[in-house]
C-alpha positions in Angstrom: 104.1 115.2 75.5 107.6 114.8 75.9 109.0 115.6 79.7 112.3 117.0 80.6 113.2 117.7 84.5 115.7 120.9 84.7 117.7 122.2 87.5 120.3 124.6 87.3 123.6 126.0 89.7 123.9 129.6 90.3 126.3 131.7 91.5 123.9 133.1 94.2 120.3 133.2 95.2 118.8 135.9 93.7 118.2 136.2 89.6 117.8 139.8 90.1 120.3 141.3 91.7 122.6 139.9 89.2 123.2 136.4 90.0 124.0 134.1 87.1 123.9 130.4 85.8 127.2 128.3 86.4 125.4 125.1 85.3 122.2 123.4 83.4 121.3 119.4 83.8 118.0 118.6 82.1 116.5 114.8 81.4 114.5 113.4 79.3 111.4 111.6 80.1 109.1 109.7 77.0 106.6 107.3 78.1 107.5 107.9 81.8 111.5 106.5 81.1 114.1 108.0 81.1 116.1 107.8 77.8 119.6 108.5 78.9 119.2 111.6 76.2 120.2 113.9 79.0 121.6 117.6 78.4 124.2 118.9 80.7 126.5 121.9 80.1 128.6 124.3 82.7 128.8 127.8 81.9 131.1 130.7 82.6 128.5 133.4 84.6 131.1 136.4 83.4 131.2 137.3 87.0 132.2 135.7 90.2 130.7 133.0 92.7 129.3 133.7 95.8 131.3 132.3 98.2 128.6 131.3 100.3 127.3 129.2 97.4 130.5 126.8 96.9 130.1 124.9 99.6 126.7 123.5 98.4 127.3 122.9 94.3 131.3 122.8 94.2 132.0 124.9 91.5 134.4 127.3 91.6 135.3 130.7 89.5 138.4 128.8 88.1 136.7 125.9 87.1 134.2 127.6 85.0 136.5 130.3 83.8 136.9 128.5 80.4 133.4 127.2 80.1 131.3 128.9 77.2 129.3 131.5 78.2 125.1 130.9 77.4 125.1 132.6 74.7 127.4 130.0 73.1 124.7 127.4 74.4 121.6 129.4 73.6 120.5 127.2 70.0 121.3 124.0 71.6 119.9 124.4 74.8 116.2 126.0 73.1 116.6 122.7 70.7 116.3 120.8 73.6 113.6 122.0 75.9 111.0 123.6 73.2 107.7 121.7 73.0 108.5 120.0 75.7 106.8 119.9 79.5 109.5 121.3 81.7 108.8 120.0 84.9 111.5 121.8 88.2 111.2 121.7 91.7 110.3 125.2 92.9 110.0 126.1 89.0 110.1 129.9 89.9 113.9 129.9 91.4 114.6 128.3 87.7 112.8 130.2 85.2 113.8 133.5 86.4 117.4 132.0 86.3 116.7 131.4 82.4 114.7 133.9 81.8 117.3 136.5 83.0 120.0 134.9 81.0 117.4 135.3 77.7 116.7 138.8 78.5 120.2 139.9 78.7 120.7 138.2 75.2 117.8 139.8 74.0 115.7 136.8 73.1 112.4 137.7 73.1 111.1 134.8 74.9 110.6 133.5 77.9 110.9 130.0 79.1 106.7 129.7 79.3 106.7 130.8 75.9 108.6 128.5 74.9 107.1 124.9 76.6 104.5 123.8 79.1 106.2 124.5 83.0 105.6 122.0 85.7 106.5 123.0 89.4 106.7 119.5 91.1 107.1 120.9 94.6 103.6 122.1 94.4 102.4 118.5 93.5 104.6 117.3 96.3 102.8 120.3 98.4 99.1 118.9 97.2 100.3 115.3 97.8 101.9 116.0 100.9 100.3 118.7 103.0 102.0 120.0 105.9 105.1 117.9 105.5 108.7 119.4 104.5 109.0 119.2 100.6 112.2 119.6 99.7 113.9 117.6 97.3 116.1 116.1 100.0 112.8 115.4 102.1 111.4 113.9 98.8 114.3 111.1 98.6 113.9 110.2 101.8 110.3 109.5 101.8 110.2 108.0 98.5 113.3 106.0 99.0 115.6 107.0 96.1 119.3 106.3 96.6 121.1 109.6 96.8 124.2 108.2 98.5 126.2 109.4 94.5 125.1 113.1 95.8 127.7 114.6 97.9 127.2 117.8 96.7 124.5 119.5 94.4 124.7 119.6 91.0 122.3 120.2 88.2 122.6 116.6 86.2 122.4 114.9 89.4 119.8 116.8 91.1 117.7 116.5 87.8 118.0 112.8 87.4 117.2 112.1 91.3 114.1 114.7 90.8 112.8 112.6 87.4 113.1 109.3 90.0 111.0 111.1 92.4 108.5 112.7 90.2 107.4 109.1 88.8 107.5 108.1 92.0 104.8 110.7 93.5 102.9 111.1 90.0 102.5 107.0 89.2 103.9 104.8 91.7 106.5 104.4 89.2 109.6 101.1 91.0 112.1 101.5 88.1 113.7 104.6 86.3 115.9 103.9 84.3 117.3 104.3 80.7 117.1 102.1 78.2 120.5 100.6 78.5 119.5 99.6 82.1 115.9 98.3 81.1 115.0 100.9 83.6 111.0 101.6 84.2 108.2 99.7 85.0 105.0 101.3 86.4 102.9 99.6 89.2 99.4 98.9 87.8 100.4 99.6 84.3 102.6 96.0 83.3 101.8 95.4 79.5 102.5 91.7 80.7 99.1 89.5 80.2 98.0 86.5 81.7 96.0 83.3 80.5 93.2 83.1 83.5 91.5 79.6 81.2 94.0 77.7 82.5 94.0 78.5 86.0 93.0 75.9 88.3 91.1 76.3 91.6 93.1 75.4 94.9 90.6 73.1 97.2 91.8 73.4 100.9 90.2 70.3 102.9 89.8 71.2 106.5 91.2 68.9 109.1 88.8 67.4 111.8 90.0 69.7 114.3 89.1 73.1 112.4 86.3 72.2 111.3 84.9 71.4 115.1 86.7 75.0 116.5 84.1 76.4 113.6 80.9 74.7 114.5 82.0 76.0 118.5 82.3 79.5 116.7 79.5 79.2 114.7 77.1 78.1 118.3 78.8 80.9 120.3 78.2 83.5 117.3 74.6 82.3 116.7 73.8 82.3 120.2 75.3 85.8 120.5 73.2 87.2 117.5 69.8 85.2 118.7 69.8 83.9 115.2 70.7 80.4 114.1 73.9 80.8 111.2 74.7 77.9 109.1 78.1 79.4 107.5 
């Protein structure tokens, strides 16, 4: 199945008391690499940021002022995700995000209707019990570079989410779009080797080992009662 990670900016916390979208960064994933077919659009939330939540994403009420609104974005953005496995960290915060902004459309459905959800912060939470599982805890413990990421943002967040997600789901060492020849799995190289023409190694031991091993072996035998011969 084809994989996209989503993340989204909002201008507050809470879907339900009225909160909106301000901006959508999904990636694609196909045979655990990333294709570089990414989707990323801004959007004007028809109502203005909490203040509190600038600091942490950047965007301001005049920079999305003339950014289309989602219902501009609605056909492209369902092309995009349907079929798909959506996988978000802390899916809930998302989806009701989404599914707010298709209710007040009147779409009739919902993001689970319309692809397979994936939370990966309760895979990080089954991984790694007890231990902080934030996506910012997740880079540091999986070693993805995040030094680009001075603020949030929903491309960025999304792309440094798909690195860790191969990471804690396969052990995955490269991400990486095609242009970069990005992604190669540990334990899964489609590189094969010719074992009838290996040659076997003999190691002679030098006079001096090999009397330190008969001393071992007279200690060891005597300490065992039995007489080895290794």
């Amino acid at each position: 199945m084809r994989q996209v990670i989503l993340d989204t900016e909002t201008t507050g916390i809470s879907a339900e008391s009225g909160h909106r979208i301000v901006e959508i960064g999904v990636v694609e994933i196909i045979d655990r690499k990333l294709t570089g077919n990414d989707y990323q659009t801004y959007l004007n939330p028809d109502r203005k940021i909490d203040p509190a939540t600038i600091p942490i994403h950047g965007i301001t009420d005049d920079f999305v002022s003339d950014k289309p609104k989602f219902s501009e974005v609605l056909t492209e953005f369902i092309d995009y995700i349907e079929g798909a496995e959506v996988i978000m960290h802390n899916a809930p915060f998302d989806s009701s995000f989404i599914n707010k902004e298709l209710e007040l459309l009147g779409y009739k459905d919902r993001l689970q209707d319309l692809c397979q959800i994936t939370d990966s912060l309760t895979i990080a939470r089954e991984k790694h019990p007890g231990q902080r599982n934030s996506l910012d805890a997740l880079i540091n413990r999986y070693e993805v570079d995040g030094t680009s990421r001075d603020l949030h943002g929903a491309l960025i967040d999304a792309k440094l989410l798909a690195r860790v997600y191969l990471l804690m789901t396969g052990g995955q060492v490269g991400f990486f779009s095609k242009e970069d020849e990005e992604s190669r799995d540990i334990g899964s190289s489609t590189e094969r080797f010719d074992y009838t023409k290996r040659k076997i190694i003999h190691i002679s031991s030098s006079t001096d080992q090999k009397e330190a091993h008969s001393t071992y072996i007279k200690k060891l035998s005597k300490a065992s009662n039995k007489k080895l011969k290794w």
